[in-house]
C-alpha positions as CSV (number, residue, x, y, z in Angstrom):
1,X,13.0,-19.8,-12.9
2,X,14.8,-23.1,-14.5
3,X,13.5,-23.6,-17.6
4,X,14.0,-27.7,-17.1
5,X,10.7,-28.0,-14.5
6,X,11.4,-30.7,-11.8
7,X,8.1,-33.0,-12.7
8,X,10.4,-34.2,-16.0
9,X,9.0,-31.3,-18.9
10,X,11.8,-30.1,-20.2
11,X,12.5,-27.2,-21.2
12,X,9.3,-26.0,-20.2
13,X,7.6,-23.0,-17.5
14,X,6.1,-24.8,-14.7
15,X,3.1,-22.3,-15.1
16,X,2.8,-23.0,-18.8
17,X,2.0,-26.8,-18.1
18,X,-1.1,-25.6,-17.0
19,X,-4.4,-25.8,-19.0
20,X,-8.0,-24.3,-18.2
21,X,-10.7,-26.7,-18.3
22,X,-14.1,-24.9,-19.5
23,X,-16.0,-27.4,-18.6
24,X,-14.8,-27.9,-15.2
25,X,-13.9,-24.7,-14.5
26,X,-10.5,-25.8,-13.3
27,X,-6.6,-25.6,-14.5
28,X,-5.8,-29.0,-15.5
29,X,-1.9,-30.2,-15.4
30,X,-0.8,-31.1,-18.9
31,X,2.3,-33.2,-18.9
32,X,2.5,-34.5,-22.5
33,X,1.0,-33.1,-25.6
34,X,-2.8,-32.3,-25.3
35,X,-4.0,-35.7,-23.1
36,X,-5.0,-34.2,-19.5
37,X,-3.5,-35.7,-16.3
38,X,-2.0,-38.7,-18.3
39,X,1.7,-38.8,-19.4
40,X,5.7,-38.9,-17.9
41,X,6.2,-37.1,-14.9
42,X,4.3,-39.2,-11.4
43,X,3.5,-42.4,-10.8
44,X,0.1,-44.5,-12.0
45,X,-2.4,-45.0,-9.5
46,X,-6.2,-46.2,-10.1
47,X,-8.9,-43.9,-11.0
48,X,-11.1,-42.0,-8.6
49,X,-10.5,-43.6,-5.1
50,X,-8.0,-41.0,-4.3
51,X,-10.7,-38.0,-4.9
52,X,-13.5,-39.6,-3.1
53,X,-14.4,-39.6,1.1
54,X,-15.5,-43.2,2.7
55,X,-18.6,-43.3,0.8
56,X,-17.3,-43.1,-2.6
57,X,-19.0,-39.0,-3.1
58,X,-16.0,-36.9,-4.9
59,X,-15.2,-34.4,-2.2
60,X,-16.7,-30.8,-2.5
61,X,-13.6,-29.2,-1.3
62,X,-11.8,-30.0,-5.0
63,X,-14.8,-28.7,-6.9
64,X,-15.2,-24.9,-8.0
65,X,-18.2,-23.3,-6.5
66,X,-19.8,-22.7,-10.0
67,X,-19.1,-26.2,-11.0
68,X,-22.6,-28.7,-10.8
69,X,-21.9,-31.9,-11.8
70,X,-20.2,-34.4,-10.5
71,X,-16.5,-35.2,-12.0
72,X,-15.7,-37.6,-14.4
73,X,-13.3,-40.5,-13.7
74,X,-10.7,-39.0,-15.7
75,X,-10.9,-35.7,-13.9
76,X,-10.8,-37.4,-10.4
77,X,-7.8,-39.2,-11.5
78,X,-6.1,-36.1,-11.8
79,X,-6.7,-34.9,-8.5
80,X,-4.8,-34.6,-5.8
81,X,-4.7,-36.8,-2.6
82,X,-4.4,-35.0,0.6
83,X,-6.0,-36.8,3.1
84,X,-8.1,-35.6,5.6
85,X,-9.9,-33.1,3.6
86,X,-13.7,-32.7,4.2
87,X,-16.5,-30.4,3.5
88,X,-17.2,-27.2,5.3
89,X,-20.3,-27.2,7.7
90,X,-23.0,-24.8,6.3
91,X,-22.6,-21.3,7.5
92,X,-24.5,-20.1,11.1
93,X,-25.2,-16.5,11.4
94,X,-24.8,-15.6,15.5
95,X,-26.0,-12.2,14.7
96,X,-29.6,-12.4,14.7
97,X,-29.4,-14.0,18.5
98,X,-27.3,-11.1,20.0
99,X,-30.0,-8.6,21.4
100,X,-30.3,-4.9,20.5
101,X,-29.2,-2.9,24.1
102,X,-32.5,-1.1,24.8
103,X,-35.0,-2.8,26.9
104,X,-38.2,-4.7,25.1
105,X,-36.4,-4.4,22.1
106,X,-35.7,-7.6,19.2
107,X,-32.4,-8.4,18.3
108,X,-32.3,-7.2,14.3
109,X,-32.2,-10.2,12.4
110,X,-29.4,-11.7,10.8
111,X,-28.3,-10.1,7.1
112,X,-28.9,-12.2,4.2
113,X,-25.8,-13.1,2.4
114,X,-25.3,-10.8,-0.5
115,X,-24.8,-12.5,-4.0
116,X,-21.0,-11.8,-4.6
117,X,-19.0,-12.7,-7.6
118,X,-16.4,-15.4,-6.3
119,X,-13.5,-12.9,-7.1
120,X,-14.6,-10.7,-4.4
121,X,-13.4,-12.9,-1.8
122,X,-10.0,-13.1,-0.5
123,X,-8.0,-13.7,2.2
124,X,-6.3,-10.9,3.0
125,X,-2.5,-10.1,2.9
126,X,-1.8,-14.0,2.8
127,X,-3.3,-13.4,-0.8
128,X,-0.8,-15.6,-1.9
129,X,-2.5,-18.3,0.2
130,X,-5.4,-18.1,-1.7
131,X,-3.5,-18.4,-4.9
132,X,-1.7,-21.7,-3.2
133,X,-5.5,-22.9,-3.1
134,X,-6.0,-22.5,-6.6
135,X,-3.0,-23.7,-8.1
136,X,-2.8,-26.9,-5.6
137,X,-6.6,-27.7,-6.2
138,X,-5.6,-28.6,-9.9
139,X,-4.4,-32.1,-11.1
140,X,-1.5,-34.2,-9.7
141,X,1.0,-31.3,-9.1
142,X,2.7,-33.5,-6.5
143,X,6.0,-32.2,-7.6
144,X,4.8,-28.6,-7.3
145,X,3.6,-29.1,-3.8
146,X,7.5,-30.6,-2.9
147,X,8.8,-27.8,-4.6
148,X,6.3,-24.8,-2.9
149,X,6.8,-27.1,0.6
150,X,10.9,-26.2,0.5
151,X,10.3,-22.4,0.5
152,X,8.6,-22.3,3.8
153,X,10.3,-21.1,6.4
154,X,8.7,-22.0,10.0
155,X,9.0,-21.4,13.2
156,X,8.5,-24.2,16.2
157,X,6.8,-21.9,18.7
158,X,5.3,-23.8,21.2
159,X,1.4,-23.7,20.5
160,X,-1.5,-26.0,19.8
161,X,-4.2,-23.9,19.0
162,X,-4.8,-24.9,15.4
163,X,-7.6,-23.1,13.6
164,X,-11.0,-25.0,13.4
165,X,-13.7,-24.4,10.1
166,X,-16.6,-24.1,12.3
167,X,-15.2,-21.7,14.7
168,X,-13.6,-17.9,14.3
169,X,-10.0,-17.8,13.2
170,X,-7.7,-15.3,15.1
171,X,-4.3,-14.7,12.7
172,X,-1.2,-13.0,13.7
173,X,0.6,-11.0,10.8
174,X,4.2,-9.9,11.6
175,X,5.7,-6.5,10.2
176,X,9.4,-7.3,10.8
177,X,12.3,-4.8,10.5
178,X,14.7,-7.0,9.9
179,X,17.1,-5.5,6.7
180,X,19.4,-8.0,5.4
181,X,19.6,-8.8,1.5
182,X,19.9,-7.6,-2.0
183,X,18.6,-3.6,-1.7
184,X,18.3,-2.8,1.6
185,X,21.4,-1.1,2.8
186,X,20.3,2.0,2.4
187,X,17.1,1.0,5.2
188,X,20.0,0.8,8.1
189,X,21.8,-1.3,9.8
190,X,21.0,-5.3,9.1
191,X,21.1,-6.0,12.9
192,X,17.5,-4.7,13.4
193,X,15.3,-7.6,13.2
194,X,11.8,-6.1,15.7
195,X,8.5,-6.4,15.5
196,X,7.2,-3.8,12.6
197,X,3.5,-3.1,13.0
198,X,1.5,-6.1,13.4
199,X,-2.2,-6.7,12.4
200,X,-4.1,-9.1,14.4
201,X,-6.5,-10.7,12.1
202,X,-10.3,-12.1,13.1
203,X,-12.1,-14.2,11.3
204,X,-15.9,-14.4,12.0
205,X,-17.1,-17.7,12.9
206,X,-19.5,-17.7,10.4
207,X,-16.8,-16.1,7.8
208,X,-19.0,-13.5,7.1
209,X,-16.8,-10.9,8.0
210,X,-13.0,-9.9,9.3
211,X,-11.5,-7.6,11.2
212,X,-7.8,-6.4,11.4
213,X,-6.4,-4.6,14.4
214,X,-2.9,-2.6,13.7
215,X,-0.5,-2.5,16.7
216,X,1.9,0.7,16.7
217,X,5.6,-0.8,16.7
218,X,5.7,2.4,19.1
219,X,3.4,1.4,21.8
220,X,4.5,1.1,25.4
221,X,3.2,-2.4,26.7
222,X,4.2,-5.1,28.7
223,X,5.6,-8.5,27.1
224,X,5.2,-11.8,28.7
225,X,7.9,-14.4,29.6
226,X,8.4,-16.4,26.3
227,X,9.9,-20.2,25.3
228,X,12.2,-20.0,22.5
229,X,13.6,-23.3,20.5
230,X,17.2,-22.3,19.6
231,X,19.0,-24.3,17.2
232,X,20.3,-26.6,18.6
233,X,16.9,-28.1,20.0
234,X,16.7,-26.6,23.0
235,X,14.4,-24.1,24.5
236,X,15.7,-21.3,26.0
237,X,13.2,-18.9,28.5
238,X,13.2,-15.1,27.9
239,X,12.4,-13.3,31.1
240,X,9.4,-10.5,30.7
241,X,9.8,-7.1,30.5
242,X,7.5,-4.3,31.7
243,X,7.0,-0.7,30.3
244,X,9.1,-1.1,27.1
245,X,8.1,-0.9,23.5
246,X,6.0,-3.7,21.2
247,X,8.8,-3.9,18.6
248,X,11.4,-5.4,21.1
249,X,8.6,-8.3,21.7
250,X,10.8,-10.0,18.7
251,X,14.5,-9.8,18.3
252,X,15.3,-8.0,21.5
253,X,17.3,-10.2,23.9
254,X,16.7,-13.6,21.6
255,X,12.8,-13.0,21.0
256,X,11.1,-15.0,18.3
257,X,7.8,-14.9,16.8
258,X,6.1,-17.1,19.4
259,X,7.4,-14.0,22.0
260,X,5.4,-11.5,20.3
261,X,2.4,-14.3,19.9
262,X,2.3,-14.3,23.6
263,X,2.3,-10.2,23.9
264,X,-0.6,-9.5,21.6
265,X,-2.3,-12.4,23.3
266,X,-1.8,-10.5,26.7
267,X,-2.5,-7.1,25.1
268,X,-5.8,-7.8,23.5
269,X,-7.4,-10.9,25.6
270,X,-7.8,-12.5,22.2
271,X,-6.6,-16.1,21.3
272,X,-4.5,-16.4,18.3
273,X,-4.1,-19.7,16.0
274,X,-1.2,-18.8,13.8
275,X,1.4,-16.5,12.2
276,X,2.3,-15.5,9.3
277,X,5.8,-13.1,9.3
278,X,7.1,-10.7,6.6
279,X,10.0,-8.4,6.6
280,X,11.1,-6.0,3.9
281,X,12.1,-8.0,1.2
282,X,8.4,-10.0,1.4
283,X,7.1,-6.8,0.5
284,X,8.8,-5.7,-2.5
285,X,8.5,-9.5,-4.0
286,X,4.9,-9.5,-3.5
287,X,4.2,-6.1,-4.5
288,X,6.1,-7.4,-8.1
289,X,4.2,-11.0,-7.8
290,X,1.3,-8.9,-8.3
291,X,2.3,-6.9,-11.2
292,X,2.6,-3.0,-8.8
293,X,-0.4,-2.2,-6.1
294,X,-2.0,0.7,-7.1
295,X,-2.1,3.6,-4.5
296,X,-3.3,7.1,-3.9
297,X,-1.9,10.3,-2.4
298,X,-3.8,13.8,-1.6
299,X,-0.2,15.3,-1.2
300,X,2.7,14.7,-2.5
301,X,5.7,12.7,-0.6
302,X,9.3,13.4,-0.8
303,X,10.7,11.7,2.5
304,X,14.3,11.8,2.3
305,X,14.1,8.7,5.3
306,X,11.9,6.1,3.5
307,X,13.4,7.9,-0.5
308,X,9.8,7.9,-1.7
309,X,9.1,11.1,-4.2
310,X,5.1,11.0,-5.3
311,X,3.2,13.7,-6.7
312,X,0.0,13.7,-5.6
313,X,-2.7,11.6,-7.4
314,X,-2.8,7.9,-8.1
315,X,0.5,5.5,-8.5
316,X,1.4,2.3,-9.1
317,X,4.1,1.0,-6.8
318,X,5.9,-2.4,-6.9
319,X,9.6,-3.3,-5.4
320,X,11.5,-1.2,-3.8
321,X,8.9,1.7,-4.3
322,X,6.2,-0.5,-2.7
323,X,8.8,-0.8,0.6
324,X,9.4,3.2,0.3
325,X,5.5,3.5,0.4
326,X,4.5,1.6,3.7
327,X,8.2,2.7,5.5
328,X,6.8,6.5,5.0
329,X,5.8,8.2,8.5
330,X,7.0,11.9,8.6
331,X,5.6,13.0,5.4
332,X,2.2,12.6,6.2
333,X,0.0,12.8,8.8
334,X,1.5,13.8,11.9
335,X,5.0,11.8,10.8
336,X,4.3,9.1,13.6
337,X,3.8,5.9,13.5
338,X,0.1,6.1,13.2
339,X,0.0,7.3,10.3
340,X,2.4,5.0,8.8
341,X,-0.3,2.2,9.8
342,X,-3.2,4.0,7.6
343,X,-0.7,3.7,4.5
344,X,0.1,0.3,5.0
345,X,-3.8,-0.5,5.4
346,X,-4.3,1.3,2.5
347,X,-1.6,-1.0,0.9
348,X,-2.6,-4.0,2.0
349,X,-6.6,-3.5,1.1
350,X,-5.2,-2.3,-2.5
351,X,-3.0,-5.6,-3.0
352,X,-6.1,-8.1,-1.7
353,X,-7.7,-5.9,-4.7
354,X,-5.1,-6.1,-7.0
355,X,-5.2,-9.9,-6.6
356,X,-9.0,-11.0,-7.4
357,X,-9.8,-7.7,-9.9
358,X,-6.4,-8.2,-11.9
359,X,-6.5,-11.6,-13.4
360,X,-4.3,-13.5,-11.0
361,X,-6.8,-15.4,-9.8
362,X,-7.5,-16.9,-14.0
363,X,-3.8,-16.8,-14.9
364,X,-1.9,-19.7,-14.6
365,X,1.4,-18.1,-15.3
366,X,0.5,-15.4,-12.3
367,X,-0.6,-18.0,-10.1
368,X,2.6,-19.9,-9.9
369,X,4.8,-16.7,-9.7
370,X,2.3,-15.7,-6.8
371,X,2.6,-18.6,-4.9
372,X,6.0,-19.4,-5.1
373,X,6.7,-15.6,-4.0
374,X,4.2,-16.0,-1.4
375,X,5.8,-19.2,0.0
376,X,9.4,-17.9,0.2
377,X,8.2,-14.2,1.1
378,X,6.4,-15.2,4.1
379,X,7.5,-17.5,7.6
380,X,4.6,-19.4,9.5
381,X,4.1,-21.5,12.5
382,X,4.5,-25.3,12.3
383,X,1.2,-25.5,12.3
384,X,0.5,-24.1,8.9
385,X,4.6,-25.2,7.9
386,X,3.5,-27.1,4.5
387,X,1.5,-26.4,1.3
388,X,-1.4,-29.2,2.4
389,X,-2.3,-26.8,5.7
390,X,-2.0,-23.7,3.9
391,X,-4.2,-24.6,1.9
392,X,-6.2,-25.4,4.5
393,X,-6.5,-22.5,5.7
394,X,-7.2,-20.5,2.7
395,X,-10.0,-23.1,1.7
396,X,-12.0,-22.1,5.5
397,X,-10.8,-18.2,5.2
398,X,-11.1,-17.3,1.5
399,X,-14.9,-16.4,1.4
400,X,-14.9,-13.5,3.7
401,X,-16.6,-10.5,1.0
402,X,-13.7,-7.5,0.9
403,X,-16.9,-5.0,2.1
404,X,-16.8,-6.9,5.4
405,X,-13.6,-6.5,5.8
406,X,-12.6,-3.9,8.0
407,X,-9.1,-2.3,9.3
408,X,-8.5,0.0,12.5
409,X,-5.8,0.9,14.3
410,X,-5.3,0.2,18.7
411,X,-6.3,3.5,20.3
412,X,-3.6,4.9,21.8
413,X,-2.5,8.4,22.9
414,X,0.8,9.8,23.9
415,X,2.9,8.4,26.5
416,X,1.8,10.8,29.6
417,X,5.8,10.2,31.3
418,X,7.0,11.9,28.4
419,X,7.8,15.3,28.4
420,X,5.6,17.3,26.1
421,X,8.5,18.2,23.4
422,X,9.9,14.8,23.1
423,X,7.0,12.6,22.4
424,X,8.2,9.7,21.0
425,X,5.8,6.4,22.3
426,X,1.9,5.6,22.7
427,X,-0.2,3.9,25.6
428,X,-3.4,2.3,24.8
429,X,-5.8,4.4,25.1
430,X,-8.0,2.0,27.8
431,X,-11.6,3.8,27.1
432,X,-11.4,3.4,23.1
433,X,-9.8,0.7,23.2
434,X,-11.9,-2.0,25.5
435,X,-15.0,-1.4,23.1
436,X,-13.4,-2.6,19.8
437,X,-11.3,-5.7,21.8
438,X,-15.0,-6.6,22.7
439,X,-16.0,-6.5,19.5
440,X,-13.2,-8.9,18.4
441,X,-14.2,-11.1,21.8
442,X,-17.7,-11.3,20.5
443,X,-17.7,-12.0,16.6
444,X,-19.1,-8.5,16.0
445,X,-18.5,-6.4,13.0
446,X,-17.8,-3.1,12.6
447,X,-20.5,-3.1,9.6
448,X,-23.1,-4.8,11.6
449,X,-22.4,-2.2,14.7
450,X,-23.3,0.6,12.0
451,X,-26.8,-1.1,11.0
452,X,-27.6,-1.9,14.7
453,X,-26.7,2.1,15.4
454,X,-29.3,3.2,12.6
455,X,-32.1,1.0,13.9
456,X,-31.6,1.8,17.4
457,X,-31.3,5.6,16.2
458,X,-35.0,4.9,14.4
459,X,-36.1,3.3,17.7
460,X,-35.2,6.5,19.6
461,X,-37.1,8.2,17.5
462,X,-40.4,6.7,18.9
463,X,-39.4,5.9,22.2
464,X,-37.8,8.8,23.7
465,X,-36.0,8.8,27.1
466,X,-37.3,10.9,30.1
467,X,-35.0,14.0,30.6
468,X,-31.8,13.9,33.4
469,X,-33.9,16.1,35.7
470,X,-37.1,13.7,35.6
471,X,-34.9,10.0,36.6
472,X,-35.9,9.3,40.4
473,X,-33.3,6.9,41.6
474,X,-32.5,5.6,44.7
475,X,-28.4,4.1,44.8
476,X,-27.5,1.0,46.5
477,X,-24.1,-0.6,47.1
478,X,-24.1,-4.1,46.7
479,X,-20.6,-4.4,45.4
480,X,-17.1,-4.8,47.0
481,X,-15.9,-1.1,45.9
482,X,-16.3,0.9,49.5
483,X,-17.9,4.4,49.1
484,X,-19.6,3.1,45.1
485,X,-23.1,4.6,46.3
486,X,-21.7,7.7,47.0
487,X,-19.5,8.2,44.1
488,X,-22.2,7.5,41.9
489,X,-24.6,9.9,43.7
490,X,-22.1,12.6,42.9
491,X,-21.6,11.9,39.1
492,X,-25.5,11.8,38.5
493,X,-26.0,15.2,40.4
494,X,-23.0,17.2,39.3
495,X,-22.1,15.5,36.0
496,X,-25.3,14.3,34.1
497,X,-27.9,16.8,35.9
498,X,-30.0,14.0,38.1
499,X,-31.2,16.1,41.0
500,X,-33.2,13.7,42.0
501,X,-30.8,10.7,42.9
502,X,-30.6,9.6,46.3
503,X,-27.6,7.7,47.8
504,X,-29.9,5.0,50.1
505,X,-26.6,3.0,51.6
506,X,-25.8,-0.6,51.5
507,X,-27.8,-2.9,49.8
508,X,-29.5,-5.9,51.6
509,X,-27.1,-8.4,50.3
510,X,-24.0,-8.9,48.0
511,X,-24.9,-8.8,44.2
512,X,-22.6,-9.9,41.2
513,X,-24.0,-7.7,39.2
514,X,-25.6,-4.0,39.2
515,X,-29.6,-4.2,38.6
516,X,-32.0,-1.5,38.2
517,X,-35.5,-2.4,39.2
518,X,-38.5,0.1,37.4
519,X,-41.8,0.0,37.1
520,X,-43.9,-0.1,33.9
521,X,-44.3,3.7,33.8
522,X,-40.8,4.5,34.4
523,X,-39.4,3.2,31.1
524,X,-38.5,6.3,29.8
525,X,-36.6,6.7,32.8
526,X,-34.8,3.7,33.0
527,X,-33.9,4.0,29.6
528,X,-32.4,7.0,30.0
529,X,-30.1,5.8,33.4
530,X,-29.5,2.5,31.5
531,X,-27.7,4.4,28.6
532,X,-26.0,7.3,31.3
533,X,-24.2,4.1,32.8
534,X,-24.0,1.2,30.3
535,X,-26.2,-0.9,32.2
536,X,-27.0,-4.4,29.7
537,X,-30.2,-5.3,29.2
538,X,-29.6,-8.3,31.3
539,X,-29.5,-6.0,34.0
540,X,-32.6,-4.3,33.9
541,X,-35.4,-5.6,35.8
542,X,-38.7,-4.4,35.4
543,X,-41.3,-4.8,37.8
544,X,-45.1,-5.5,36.9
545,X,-46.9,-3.0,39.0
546,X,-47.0,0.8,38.6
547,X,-44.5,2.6,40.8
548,X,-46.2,6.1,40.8
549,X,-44.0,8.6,42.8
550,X,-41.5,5.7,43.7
551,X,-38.0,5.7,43.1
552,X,-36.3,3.4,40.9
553,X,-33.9,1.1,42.8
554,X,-30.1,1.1,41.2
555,X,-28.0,-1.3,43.3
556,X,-24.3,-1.2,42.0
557,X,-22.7,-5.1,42.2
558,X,-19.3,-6.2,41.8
559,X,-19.1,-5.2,38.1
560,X,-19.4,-1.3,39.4
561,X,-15.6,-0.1,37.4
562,X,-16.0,3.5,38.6
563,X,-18.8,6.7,38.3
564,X,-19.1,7.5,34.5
565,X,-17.8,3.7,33.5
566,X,-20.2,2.1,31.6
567,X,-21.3,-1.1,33.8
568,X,-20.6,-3.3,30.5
569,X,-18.1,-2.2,27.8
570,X,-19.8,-2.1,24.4
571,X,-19.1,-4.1,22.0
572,X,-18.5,-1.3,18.9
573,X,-16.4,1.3,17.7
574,X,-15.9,4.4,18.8
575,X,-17.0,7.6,17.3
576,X,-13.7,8.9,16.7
577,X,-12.0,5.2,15.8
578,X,-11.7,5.4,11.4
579,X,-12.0,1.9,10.3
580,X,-11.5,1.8,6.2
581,X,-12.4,-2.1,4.5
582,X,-10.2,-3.6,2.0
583,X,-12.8,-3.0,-1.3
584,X,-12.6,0.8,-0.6
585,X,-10.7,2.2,-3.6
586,X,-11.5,5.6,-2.6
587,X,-8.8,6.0,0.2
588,X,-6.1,8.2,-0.5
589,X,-3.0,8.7,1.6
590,X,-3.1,12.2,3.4
């Protein structure tokens, strides 16, 4: 780092120009000896206007949340002037309005927020981010923010879909391959530059909680036709390509960032606002930034491929180490791919630790090596290319609690036109899969699925469902699938033991959507077939009188998917899906 700093100190640390403000719990800039904000080093300007909205309030987005009073003039002087900035709408909680998915029963209601200490919050892996929001918070570090703005590296990819602070955030993070620079000869050849594995990040609308979804670089998919801005200015079009693997969505015949954008997009159904892309070297500076992640093994390592030798127990890895650590696949686990993905979630839940538990967050000194790491570690879209939107962002994303943060991987199994000795690839596994997409689709979190299950398992208690061999059901077809009726005759008899289904033909008319009608005393009943085929609450339709020895009446509409498909997929994880969240420190690499 030059010791002469470009704001006109010389011969002094950027960092060390920094000063903590007790009484506004801030880091104040201190250009000349002792007098805050006031000395050589940026222009004059009058006092306050530049800190205040239209009305003349200071703005709320510059204030610590432990701070009460309003700011003095002096200290508004010394803040800086991005425009546009404006206070964050109070949080909604959606939860309490989705309803549980037994008939007659209340949606729970919505958690309270639990009182966290502020350094529990943190946006994840973009960690540096968050630093970005601390240090650019303070006063008048115009010179810092040119100086932070030159190390970005983005990418023009062709989308407007910028994030919004009253909606849920979808963020692409890029794993790249790609092996050029000081250290990494011994990784291969430089001329690998695909997709590494990829997390795609959700923010709850309500920033309550997150979710990240790890993509095998090994998984068979199809990518999309993609727009790539060469360098000259123009856009070049890169044809799709079916059946091949999610790494060569970038680098592979000219593909950029915005090409693998487009693939996760199509894979997962989910709309994505920006990316953020790191290769090797971003992950031994950042490891280093944060003074070594801390890490845990039940088994020793000694992988010749990735050169990382561990005993087993607890480490601390940084640099090159750090790279050995999340490059490691056939030591562990199985040695695929998969299990590479639960030691880099490990790794990346340790960092977002390592950041708001190990003083960064209160250090000046740390602060300005971890955003100026952060900022030339790491490539974005255009639009989150400057210091102003980056900030931004980690302002609207940084209060999500690390116990509602939650990582799992894309279901996938083996590639079935493999041969059985030379497995090599995954498919998504469609079944596992579709239930935790929904969750993403729907703002639901893993957490809240796991309360919902306990009260519905409570509820079961009480209310127990009639037995297979006591449902009386008479099956309609009121869908476009020819044969449904039948079909699903045949999967209640011979697979869930319901002797007494009845297939009773075509239904009077078309219907969207399947429908079970039941009267009051065969609730048991219909709770039993609603759970057998995932039929929503929306769809079941009780009647008011007693039906005595009358069957119920199942008519299957055009969202029939198949006998033993649930009618709607569920929005939750399942059983066999591990998800870990980033404040777990008691995940060790196995």
């Amino acid at each position: 780092m030059d010791a002469r700093g470009p704001g006109g100190a010389d011969g002094v640390d950027p960092a060390d120009q920094w000063v903590f403000n007790p009484e506004t719990g801030t880091y104040e800039l201190r250009l000349t000896g002792g007098r805050r904000g006031d000395g050589a080093g940026r222009p004059e300007r009058p006092s306050a206007p530049a800190a205040t909205d239209p009305s003349g309030a200071p703005r709320a987005r510059h204030t610590p949340p432990r701070q009460r009073r309003a700011p003095s003039a002096e200290e508004s002087e010394t803040e800086s002037p991005a425009a546009g900035d404006r206070e964050l709408p109070a949080q909604r909680d959606r939860r309490a309005q989705r309803g549980s998915r037994r008939k007659g029963k209340e949606a729970p209601p919505g958690r309270g927020k639990k009182k966290r200490g502020r350094g529990r919050k943190i946006l994840m892996w973009t960690g540096g981010s968050l630093a970005l929001l601390l240090v650019m918070g303070a006063a008048g570090a115009w010179w810092l923010i040119n100086r932070l703005n030159d190390n970005i590296t983005k990418y023009d990819v062709g989308k407007d879909n910028d994030f919004s602070s009253d909606e849920a955030v979808n963020l692409l993070f890029i794993g790249t391959d790609t092996r050029t620079g000081s250290g990494n000869e011994s990784y291969g050849g430089d001329a690998s530059e695909g997709a590494d594995t990829t997390i795609l990040m959700h923010f709850s609308e309500d920033r309550s909680h997150a979710t990240g979804l790890s993509i095998p670089r090994d998984l068979i998919t199809d990518i999309p036709e993609c727009e790539v801005k060469q360098e000259d200015g123009s856009t070049r079009t890169i044809p799709a390509s079916e059946n091949v693997r999610f790494n060569t969505s970038m680098g592979t015949d000219g593909r950029g960032p915005g090409c693998v954008w487009n693939t996760v997009e199509q894979l997962t159904g989910v709309e994505i606002n920006h990316f953020m892309m790191a290769d090797f070297n971003a992950v031994k500076d950042l490891s280093s930034a944060v003074g070594g992640v801390p890490i845990c093994l039940e088994e020793p390592i000694d992988d010749p491929k990735s050169h990382l030798n561990l005993p087993a127990g607890e480490h601390v890895v940084e640099g090159e180490e750090a790279l050995s650590f999340v490059r490691t696949r056939y030591s562990v686990g199985t040695g695929s791919d998969l299990s590479r993905i639960k030691l880099q979630q490990q790794f990346v839940a340790s960092m977002a630790r390592q950041i708001t538990d190990g003083g960064m967050l209160t250090d000046p000194t740390k602060l300005w090596d971890l955003a100026d790491t952060a900022t030339r570690s790491l490539s974005v879209d255009d639009g989150i290319g400057s210091i102003q939107r980056l900030r931004d962002l980690a302002s609207t994303l940084g209060g999500v609690p690390m116990d509602d943060m939650n990582f799992v991987t894309l279901p996938v199994v083996d590639n079935p036109d493999e041969p059985e000795d030379a497995k090599a690839t995954v498919v998504v596994d469609e079944g596992r899969a579709a239930p935790i997409l929904e969750m993403i689709r729907q703002d639901i979190s893993p957490n809240e699925q796991r309360e919902r299950e306990a009260e519905e398992d409570a509820a079961e208690e009480e209310e127990a469902a009639a037995a297979p061999e006591e449902i009386r059901v008479d099956v309609y077809n009121g869908g476009d699938v020819i044969g449904a009726a039948q079909v699903t005759l045949d999967w209640l008899q011979n697979v869930q033991g319901v002797p007494l289904a009845t297939n009773a033909g075509n239904a009077p008319s078309p219907q969207e959507t399947t429908t079970l009608e039941f009267g009051p005393d065969q609730a048991g009943q219909a709770a039993a077939l609603a759970d057998m085929m995932g039929i929503p609450d929306s769809g079941l339709k009780e009647q008011s009188a007693e039906a005595g020895e009358q069957p119920m009446v199942l008519i299957l509409g055009d969202d029939f998917r198949g006998a033993g498909e649930p009618i709607e997929v569920p929005a939750e994880l399942p059983d066999d899906v591990d998800s870990i969240t980033a404040d777990d420190e008691s995940v060790c690499a196995s």
